[in-house]
C-alpha positions in Angstrom: -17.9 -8.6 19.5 -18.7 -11.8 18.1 -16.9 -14.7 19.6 -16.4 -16.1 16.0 -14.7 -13.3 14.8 -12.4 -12.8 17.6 -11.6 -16.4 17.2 -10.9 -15.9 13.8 -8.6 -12.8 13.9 -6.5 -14.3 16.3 -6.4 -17.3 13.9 -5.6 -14.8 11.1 -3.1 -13.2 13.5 -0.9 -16.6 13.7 -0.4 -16.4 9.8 0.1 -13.2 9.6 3.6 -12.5 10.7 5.2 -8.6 10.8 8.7 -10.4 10.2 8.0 -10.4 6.7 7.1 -6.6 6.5 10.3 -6.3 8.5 12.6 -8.1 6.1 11.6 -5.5 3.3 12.4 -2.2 5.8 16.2 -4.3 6.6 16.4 -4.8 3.0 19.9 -3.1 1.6 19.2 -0.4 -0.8 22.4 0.8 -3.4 21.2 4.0 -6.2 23.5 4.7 -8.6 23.2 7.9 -10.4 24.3 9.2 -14.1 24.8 12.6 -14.6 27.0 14.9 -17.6 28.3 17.2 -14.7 28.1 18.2 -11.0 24.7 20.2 -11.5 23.2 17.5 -12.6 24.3 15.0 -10.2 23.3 18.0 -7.7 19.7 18.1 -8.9 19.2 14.0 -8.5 20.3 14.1 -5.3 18.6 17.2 -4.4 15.0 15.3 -5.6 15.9 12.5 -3.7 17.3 13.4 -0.4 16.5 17.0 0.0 17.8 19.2 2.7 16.8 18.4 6.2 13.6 18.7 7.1 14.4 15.3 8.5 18.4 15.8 9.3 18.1 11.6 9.6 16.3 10.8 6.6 18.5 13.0 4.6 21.5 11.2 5.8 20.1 7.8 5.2 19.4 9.1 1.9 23.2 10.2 1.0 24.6 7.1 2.5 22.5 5.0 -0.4 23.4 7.2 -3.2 26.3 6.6 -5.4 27.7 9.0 -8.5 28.7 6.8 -11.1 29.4 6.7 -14.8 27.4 5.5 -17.9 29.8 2.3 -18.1 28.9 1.1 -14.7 28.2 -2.8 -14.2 24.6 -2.4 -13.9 23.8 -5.2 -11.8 25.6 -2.9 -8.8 23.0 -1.2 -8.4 19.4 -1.9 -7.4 18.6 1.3 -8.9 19.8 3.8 -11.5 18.6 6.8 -12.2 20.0 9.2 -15.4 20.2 12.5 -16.2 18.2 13.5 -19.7 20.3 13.2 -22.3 22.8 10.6 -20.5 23.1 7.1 -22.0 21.5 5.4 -19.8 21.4 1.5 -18.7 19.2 -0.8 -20.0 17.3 -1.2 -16.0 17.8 2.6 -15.7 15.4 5.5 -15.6 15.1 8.8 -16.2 15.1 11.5 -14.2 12.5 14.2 -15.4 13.5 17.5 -13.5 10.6 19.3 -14.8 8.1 16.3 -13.6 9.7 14.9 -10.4 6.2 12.3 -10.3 6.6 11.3 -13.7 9.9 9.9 -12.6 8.8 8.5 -9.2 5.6 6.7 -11.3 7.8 5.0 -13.5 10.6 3.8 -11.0 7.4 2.6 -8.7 5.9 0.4 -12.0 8.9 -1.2 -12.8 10.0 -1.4 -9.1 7.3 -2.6 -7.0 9.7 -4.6 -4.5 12.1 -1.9 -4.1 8.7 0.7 -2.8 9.8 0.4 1.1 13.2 0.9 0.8 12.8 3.7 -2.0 10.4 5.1 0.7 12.4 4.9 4.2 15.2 6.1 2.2 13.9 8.9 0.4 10.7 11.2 1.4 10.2 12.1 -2.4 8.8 8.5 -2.5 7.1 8.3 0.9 3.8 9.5 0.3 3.5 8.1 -3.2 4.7 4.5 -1.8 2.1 5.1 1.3 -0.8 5.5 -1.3 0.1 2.6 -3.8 -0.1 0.7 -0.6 -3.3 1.9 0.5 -4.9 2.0 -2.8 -3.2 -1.7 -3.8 -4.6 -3.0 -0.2 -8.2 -1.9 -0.3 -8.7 -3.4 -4.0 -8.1 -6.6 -2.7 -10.1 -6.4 0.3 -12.9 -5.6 -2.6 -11.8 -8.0 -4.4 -12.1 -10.4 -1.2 -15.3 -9.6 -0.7 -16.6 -9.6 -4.1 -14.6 -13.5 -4.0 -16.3 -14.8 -1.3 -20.2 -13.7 -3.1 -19.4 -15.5 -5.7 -19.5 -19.6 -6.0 -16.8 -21.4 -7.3 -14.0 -18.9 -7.3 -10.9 -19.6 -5.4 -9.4 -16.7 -3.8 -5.9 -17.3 -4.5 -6.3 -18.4 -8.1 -7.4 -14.6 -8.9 -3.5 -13.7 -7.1 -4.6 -12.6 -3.6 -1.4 -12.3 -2.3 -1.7 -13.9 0.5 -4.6 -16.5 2.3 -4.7 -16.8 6.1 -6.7 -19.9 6.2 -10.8 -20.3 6.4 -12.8 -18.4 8.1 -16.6 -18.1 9.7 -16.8 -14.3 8.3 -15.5 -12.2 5.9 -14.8 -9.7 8.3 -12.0 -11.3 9.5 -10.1 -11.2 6.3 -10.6 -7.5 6.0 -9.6 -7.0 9.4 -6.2 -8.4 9.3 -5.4 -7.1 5.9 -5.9 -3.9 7.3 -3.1 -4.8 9.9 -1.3 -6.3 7.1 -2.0 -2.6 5.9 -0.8 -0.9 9.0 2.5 -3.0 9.3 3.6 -1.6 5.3 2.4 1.9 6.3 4.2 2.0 9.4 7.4 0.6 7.6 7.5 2.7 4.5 7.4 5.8 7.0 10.0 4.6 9.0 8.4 3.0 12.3 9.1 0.0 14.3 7.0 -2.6 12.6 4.8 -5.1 15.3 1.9 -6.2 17.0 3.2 -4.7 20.6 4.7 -1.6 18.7 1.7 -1.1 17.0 -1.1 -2.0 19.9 -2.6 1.4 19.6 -3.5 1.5 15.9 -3.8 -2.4 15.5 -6.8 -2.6 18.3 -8.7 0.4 16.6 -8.8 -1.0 13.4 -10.3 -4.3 15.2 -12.9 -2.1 17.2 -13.7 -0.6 13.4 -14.5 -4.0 11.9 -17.7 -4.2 13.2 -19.4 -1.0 12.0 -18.1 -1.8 8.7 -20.0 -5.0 8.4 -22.9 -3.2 10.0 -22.5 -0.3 7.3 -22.0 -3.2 4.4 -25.5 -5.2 5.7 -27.5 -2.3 5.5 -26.7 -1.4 2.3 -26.9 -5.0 0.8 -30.3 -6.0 2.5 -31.8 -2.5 0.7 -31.0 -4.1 -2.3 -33.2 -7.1 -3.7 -31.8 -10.4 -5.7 -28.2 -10.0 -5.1 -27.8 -6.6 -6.5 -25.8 -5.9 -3.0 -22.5 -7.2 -4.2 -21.4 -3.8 -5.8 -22.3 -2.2 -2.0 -21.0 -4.8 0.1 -17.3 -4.9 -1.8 -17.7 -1.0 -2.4 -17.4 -0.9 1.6 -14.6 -3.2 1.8 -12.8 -0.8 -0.4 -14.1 2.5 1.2 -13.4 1.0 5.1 -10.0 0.0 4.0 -8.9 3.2 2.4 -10.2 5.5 5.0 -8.1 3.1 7.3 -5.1 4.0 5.1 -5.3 7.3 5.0 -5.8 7.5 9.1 -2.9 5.8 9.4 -1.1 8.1 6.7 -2.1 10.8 9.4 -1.5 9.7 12.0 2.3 8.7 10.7 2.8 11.6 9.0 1.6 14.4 11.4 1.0 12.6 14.7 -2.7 13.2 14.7 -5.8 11.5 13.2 -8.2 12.2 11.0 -11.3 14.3 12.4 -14.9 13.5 12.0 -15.8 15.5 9.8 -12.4 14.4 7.8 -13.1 10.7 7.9 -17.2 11.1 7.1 -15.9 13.1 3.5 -12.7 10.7 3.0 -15.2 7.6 3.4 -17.7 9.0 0.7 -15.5 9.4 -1.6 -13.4 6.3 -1.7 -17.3 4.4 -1.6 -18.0 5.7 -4.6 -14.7 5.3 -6.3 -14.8 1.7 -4.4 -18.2 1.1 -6.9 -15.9 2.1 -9.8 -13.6 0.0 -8.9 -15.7 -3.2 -8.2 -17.7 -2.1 -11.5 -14.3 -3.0 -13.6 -14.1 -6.5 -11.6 -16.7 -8.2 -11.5 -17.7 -9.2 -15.2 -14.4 -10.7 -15.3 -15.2 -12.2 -12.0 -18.4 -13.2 -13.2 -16.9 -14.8 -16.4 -14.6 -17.1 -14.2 -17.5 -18.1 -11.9 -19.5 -19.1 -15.2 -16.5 -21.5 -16.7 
């Protein structure tokens, strides 16, 4: 491995601190819910803490729920979900029996900062917190990469959400973005969140990062007068996701993705990767011209 790249993940690593992840998984969680009569208090709670797969989850679930009435203070309440029909508060949202994901969409939109609580809490919101993150993640590792091709354009002017400094390679940045990746993973499902707690998954995405760049070169130096920034950004997205979803896997089941699994997964999320880069760069483009 290059010694430039290992010097500057281990930079990254200093700025990149798993407290922070941390914070969000101690973060207090109170849900009030709004309901005409029992059976419908019965059926929020049932959607949100169902019965025990997970006898611990289910608890932790209860102990954040609350049944209260349409005159509530709001401001009790980080969330509150209604019953149809209910008057519900201003901040409040509706619980659609009939489309449980409808209802989980719309709390996730207006709720972004309450996704890994809502998702340690509640394993109705675990997998659809898990792929926000890995979706969310891997667009701005394209959007990184697509950055850094481009002259003039600050990275955290186009709301990066976070910089770790400069460094000799992009690969760096993707790396430890993907750890950033594998700390939210880890905590939305409920795991210890750390370097030393996470050794394992943290040095395989490390050993990954440089048959990425090997896989983004290729493409790019087939492709004559710059016509490789689509690829190149394409593969930041596509090595991130398949990342993700490994870690998904491995979190959710114990084991990781096969082969055969990851070849397929890594197709697919290259060519939705182009789709995705397609939408950002003439607005990229735009900037870089003003």
């Amino acid at each position: 491995m290059s010694l430039n790249l290992v010097k500057d993940i281990r930079s990254a690593y200093a700025h990149l601190n798993p407290n922070d992840v941390r914070r969000l998984t101690e973060r207090p969680l109170s849900v009030g819910l709004v309901a005409n009569d029992e059976s419908g208090y019965a059926a929020m709670e049932r959607f949100l803490a169902p019965v025990p797969e997970d006898a611990e989850l289910s608890v932790n679930g209860f102990a954040v729920l609350n049944r209260i009435s349409a005159n509530s203070t709001p401001g009790s309440y980080d969330l509150i979900l209604c019953e149809e029909g209910v008057v519900c508060a201003r901040n409040g949202y509706i619980f659609h029996p009939d489309d449980p994901a409808r209802t989980i969409c719309e709390i996730l939109d207006g709720l972004q900062e309450l996704e890994i609580p809502l998702a340690r809490h509640f394993l109705s919101f675990r997998e659809p917190v898990v792929n926000r993150i890995i979706h969310r993640i891997s667009r701005e590792n394209a959007l990184f990469a697509l950055v850094t091709a481009l002259p003039n354009v600050v990275p955290n002017l186009l709301e990066l959400p976070w910089a770790v400094g400069e460094f000799a390679t992009d690969t760096a940045f993707l790396t430890i973005n993907q750890v950033r990746l594998a700390f939210l993973i880890a905590a939305a499902n409920g795991k210890t969140v750390g370097y030393g707690e996470q050794k394992a998954e943290l040095a395989s995405i490390v050993a990954a990062a440089f048959g990425w760049r090997a896989i983004a070169r290729e493409l790019i130096g087939k492709i004559p007068l710059g016509g490789g920034l689509i690829p190149k950004a394409a593969v930041a997205f596509a090595g991130t996701y398949v990342v993700g979803l490994s870690l998904e896997r491995l979190h959710r089941t114990g084991s990781d993705l096969r082969r055969s699994e990851r070849r397929a997964a890594y197709e697919q999320a290259l060519e939705r990767g182009k789709g995705i880069v397609r939408q950002l760069l003439p607005s990229l483009k735009k900037r870089n011209a003003a």
